[in-house]
N, C-alpha and C positions, 0 to 999 in steps of 0.2 A: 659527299661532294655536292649533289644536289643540297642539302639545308644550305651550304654558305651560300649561294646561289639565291636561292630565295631569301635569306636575311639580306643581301646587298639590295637586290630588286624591293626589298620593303623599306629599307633605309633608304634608298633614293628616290621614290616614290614619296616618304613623309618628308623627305627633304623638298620636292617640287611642290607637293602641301602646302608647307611653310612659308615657302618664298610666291606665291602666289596667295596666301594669306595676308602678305605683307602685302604686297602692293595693291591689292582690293583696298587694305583699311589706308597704304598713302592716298590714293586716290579718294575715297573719302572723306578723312580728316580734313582734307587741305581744299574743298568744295566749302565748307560753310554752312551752308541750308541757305544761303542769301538771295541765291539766283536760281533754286529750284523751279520755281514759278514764273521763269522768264525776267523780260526786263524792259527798259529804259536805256537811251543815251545821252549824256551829257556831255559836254566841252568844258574846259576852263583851260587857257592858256598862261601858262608861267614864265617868268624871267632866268630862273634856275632850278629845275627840279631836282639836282645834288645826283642820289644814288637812286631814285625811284622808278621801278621796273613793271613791265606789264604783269598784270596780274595780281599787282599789289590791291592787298585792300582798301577800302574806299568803307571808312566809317564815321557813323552820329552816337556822340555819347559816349564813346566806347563799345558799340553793337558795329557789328559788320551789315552795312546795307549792301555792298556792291564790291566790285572790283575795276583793276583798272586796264584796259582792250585795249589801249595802246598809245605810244609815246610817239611825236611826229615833230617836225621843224616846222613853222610857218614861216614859209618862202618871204612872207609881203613884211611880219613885224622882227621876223626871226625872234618869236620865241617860241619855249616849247608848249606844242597843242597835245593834251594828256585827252584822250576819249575814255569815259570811265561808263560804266552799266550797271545800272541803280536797280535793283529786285522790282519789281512789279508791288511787294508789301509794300512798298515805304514814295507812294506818288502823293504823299501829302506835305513834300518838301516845297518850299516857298520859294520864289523865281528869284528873290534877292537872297538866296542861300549865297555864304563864303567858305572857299574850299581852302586847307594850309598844307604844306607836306611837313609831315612831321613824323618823328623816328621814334621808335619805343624802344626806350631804355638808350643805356650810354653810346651802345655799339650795337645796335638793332636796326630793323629794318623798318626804314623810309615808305611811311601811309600816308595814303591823304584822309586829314579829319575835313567832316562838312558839318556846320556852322550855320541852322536856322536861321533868317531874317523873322519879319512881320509882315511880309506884303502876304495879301490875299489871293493874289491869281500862283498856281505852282507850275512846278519845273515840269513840262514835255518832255515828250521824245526830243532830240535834237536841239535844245536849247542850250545857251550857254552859258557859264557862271560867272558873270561879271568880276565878283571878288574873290581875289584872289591872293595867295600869301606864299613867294616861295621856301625852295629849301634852306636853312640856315647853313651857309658851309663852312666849317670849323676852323678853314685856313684863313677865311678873310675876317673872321673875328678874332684872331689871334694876331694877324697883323695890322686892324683898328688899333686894339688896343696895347699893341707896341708903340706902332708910330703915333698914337695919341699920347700916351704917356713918356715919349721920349723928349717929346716938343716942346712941354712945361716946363720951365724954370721959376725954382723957388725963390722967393722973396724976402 
């Protein structure tokens, strides 16, 4: 009687193991290496950010520099004010950098890509990104281009 005993106490033991393995490596995984080293704040304010959520990534190139702290209304323009945190590697960003929200893949998740300029002086703590590009939302392209194509009359 005592063995069953000890085999349960060791399969549930390698059970809390495992599931404590897991969540070490989600927690991991889903950090990046971008903001080990601390960071940066920016601003860039959108007209529609679609589905994009704090913590979204915030990347150049396709490399993940940063992520995104969080999503707010501005009271004065009403749109929406995105605060993102750029790694501390990557303060060689250009102060006329443009930020886009854009989605990976068909049905994927809503990033913001940033988009070098050429000016010489770069992005600070607490600066903001002038250029900016929202989220495309799939219904109001869908009904441009109805009610565009319905208005035409052939000749």
């Amino acid at each position: 009687m005592k063995s069953s005993h000890q085999i349960e106490f060791t399969a549930g033991l390698f059970l809390l193991l495992g599931i404590a393995a897991l969540v070490f490596l989600a927690l991991h995984a889903t950090d990046g290496g971008a903001l080990k080293d601390g960071g940066y704040r920016v601003v860039a304010d959108f007209s529609n950010v679609g589905g994009l959520k704090a913590r979204a990534n915030v990347s150049l190139g396709g490399v993940r520099v940063g992520s995104v702290e969080s999503i707010d209304l501005d009271p004065e323009t009403f749109s929406a004010r995105v605060v993102m945190i750029i790694g501390d590697r990557f303060r060689t960003l250009p102060e006329d950098t443009s930020a886009s929200i854009l989605t990976s893949g068909i049905l994927g998740d809503q990033y913001i890509g940033l988009e070098p300029g050429g000016a010489p002086d770069m992005l600070k703590d607490g600066d903001k990104i002038m250029i900016t590009q929202s989220a495309l939302v799939l219904e109001q392209l869908i009904s441009r281009f109805l009610f565009n194509s319905g208005g035409e009359q052939k000749k």
